[in-house]
N, C-alpha and C positions, 0 to 999 in steps of 0.2 A: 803748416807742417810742424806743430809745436814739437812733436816726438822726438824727431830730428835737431831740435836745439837742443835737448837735454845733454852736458856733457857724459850722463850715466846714462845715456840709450843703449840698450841690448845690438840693435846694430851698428854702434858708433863705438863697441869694443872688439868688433871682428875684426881677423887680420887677412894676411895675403895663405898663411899657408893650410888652415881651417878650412878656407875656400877650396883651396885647395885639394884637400883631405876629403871631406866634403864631395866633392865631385868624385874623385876616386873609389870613393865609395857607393857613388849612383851618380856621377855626373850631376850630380842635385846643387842646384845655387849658382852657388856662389859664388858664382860668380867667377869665371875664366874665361878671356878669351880673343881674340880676335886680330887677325893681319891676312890677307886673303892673298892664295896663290894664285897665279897664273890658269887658265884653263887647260884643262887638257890631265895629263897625266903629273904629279909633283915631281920637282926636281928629287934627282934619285931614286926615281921610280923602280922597281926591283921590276922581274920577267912575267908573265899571268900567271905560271906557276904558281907564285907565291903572292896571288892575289884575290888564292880562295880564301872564304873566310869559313866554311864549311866546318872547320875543325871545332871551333870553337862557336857557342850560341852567344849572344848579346849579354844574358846574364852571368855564362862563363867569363866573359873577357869583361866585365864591370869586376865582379871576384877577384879578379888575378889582377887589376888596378890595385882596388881596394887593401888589399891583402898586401901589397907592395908597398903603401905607403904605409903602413901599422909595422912592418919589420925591418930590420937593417939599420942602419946609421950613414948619414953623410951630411957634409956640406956645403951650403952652394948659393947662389945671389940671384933671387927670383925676378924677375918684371914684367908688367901687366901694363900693356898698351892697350889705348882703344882709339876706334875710326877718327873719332871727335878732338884727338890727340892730346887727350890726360895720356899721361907717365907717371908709374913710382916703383920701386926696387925696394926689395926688404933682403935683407943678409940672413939664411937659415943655416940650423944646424941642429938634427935630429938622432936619436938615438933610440934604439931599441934593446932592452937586455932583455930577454925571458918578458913576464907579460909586462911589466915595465916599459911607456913611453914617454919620452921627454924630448923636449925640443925650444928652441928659445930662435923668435925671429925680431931683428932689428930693422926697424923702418929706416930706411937710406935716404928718403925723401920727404919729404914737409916735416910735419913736427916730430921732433926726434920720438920714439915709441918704441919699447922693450915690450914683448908679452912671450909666456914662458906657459909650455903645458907640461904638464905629470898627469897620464892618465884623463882621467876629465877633471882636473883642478887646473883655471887658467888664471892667471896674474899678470896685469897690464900696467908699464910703470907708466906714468907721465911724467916727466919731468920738469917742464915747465908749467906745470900746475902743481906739483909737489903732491901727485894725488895716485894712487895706486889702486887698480879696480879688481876683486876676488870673484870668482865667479866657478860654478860647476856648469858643465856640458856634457849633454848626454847624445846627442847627435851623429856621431861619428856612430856610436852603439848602435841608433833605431837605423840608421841607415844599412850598416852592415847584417843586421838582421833579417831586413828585408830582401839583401841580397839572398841571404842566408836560406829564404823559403823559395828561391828559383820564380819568384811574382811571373806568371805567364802576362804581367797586364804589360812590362816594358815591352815585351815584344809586341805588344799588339798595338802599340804607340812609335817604335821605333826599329830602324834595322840597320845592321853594322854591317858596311862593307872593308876589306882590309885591300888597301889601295896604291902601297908603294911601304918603301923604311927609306929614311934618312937619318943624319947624322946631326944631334942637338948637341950643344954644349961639351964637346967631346966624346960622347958616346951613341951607340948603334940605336935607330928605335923604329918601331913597326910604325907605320900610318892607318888611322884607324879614322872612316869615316863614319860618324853616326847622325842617321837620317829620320826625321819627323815623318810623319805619315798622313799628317794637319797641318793647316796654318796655326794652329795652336800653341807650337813649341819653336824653341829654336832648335837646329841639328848643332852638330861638336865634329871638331876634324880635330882627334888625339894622335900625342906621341907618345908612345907606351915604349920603356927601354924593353930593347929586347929579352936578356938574361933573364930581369926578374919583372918587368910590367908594368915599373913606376912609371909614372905620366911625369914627363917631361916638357913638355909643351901642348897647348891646347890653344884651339879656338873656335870661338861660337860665334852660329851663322845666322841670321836674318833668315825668315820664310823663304826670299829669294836668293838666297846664297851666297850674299853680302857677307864680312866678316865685320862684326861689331867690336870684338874684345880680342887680345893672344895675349896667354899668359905663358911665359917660358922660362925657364932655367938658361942663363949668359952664360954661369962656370958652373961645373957639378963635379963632386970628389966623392964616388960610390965606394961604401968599404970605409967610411973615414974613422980617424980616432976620435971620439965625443968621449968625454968624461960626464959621466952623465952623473955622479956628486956633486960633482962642482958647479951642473944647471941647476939640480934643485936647493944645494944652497945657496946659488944667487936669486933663487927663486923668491928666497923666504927674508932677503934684504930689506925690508920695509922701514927700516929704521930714517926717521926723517919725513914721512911721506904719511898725509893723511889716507888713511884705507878706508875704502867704501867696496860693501859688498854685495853684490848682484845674486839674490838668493832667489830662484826657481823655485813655486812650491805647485807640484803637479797638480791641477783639476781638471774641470770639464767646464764645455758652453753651456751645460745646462745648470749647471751648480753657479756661473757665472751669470745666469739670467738670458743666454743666448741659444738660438739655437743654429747649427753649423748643417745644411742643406749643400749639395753638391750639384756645380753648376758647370762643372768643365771634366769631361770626360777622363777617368786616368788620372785624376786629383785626388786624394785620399789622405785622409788623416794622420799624423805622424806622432805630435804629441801638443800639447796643449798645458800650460803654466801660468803663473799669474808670478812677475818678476816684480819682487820688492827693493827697493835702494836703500839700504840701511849706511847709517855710519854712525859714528859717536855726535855726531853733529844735528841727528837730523831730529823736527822737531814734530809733535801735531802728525798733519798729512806731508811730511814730506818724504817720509816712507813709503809712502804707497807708491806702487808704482803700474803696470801696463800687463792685461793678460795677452799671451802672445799665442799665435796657432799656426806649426806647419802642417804645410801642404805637401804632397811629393805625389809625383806621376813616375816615381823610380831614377829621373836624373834629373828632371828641374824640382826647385822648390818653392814656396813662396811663402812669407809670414804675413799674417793679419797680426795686428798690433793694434787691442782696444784700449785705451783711456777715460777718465771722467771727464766729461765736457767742461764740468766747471774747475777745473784745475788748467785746462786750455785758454781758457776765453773764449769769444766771439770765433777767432779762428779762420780761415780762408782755403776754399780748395786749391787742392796742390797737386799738378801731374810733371812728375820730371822724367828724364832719361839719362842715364849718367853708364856710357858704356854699352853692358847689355844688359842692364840694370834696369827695372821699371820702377815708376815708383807714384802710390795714387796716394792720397790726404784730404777725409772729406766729413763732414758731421753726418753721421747715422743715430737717429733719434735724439738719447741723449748722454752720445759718446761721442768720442772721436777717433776714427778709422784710420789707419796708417797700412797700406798694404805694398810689400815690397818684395820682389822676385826676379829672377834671368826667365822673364816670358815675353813675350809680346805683348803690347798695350790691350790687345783686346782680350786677349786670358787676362790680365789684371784685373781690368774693368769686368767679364765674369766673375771672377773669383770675389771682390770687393760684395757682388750682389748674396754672395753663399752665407752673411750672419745675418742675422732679423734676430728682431729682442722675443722672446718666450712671450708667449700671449698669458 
């Protein structure tokens, strides 16, 4: 799994609330999820009245997530449990002025972690490595885009029932069940606030309707005062701290010698980069770094992560599960394969088959 040791890996700088983001925007990734109710109907189940979902289509109600997490300002202390019983909390605090967003989330658990976004500019302190990571993201953008063109394909992969509202972290929120239509994906049981749609809690389900992941809001203060100067000039604190930056430079599989074939139904191209690790440090090839390629079926995602094999070594295959996380690591010709997504192991293992090198 060398990818994965890199302290500069493109996914060993993601946080809780991007994932977050992220899904709200297509339910894509990243990863949220998991604490299974009860059968039957959820506690606080509202009347059938209000358990058409008729008003609204699937890609309506992704929109009005998505859109809830880009506006507004609040505070609040996130946690992401899974079945396997990993825990960790990060402390947020988000702001929205005009098109202006900023937000800054503190890791509450394992090693202390600042990461702070404006826009798509994200800045990751470490502290106990004295090491700060720069990086642009465009993600939030492709995602919303795609909401943006009404994709008939989510529907033809998934269907939203509205199934009760309860009361998270002190506020009202609808229950939103979203169901696969394959063993291919997992489904999502969201808490969307009611007023404005932010997802408040979530969790992803196993083909069987297992709860693998729940990520949820403990306190939330919607409406809050953010001083959003005073994020981005802590944003730009680097003094002390060696900075390295994670620079995306958009191409394609065929300008990288690959070609990207489609092997899992509803999978579809998202964007495609080749992430360089620059610092004032760095020497030779230690620049170079990993082209990466997402995937999206509209709410899950998944990255293929290629490397040079001889900057790996020999190297060893690698299948883990961390969550609802998959995660495959395997030599393809003469690269090394890193593919990691919220799917089930056998969409991994497709998707893993979808690069072969250009003949």
């Amino acid at each position: 799994m060398p990818l994965l040791q890199s302290p500069v890996s493109p996914m060993g700088s993601d946080t809780v609330m991007p994932r977050l983001a992220r899904l709200a925007a297509g339910l894509c990734v990243a990863a949220l999820s998991s604490l299974a109710l009860a059968q039957g109907a959820p506690a606080g189940a509202v009347g059938p009245q209000a358990v058409q979902s008729g008003e609204r289509s699937i890609s309506q109600w992704l929109t009005r997530m998505h859109e809830a997490s880009r506006h507004g300002s609040y505070v609040g202390t996130f946690v992401v449990s899974s079945a396997t019983g990993g825990l960790s909390s990060s402390r947020i605090w988000h702001v929205c002025d005009g098109a202006q967003q900023v937000e800054r989330v503190d890791a509450l658990t394992g090693a202390p972690r600042s990461t702070f976004r404006h826009n798509d500019r994200v800045v990751t302190f470490l502290p106990q490595s004295g090491l700060v990571l720069q990086e642009r993201r465009d993600s939030l953008r492709l995602f919303s885009d795609l909401l943006q063109h009404e994709d008939a394909a989510i529907a033809d992969f998934y269907s939203v029932r509205l199934v009760g509202s309860e009361r998270v972290a002190g506020v009202s929120a609808q229950v939103l069940l979203l169901e696969p239509h394959d063993r291919m994906r997992f489904g999502y049981r969201v808490w969307s606030e009611t007023a404005s749609g932010l997802v408040v809690k979530l969790q992803t389900l196993d083909p069987d309707g297992r709860t693998l992941e729940q990520a949820a809001f403990s306190d939330l203060q919607l409406n809050a005062r953010v001083n959003r100067d005073q994020l981005i000039e802590a944003m730009g604190r680097t003094q002390g701290y060696r900075v390295q930056r994670l620079e995306p430079v958009p191409t394609s599989a065929s300008a990288q010698g690959w070609v990207l074939k489609p092997t899992v139904p509803g999978f579809k191209l998202m964007s495609c980069v080749r992430r360089s690790f620059s610092s004032p440090h760095a020497q030779g090839d230690a620049a170079a770094g990993a082209v990466q390629w997402i995937l999206s079926d509209g709410l899950a995602s998944v990255s293929l992560f290629v490397e040079p094999l001889e900057r790996q070594g020999p190297g060893r295959e690698v299948s883990m599960v961390m969550g609802a996380t998959h995660l495959l690591s395997r030599r393809v010709q003469d690269a090394w394969l890193t593919v990691v997504g919220e799917v089930p192991q056998q969409t991994l293992q497709a998707l893993s088959l979808s690069l072969e090198r250009a003949r």
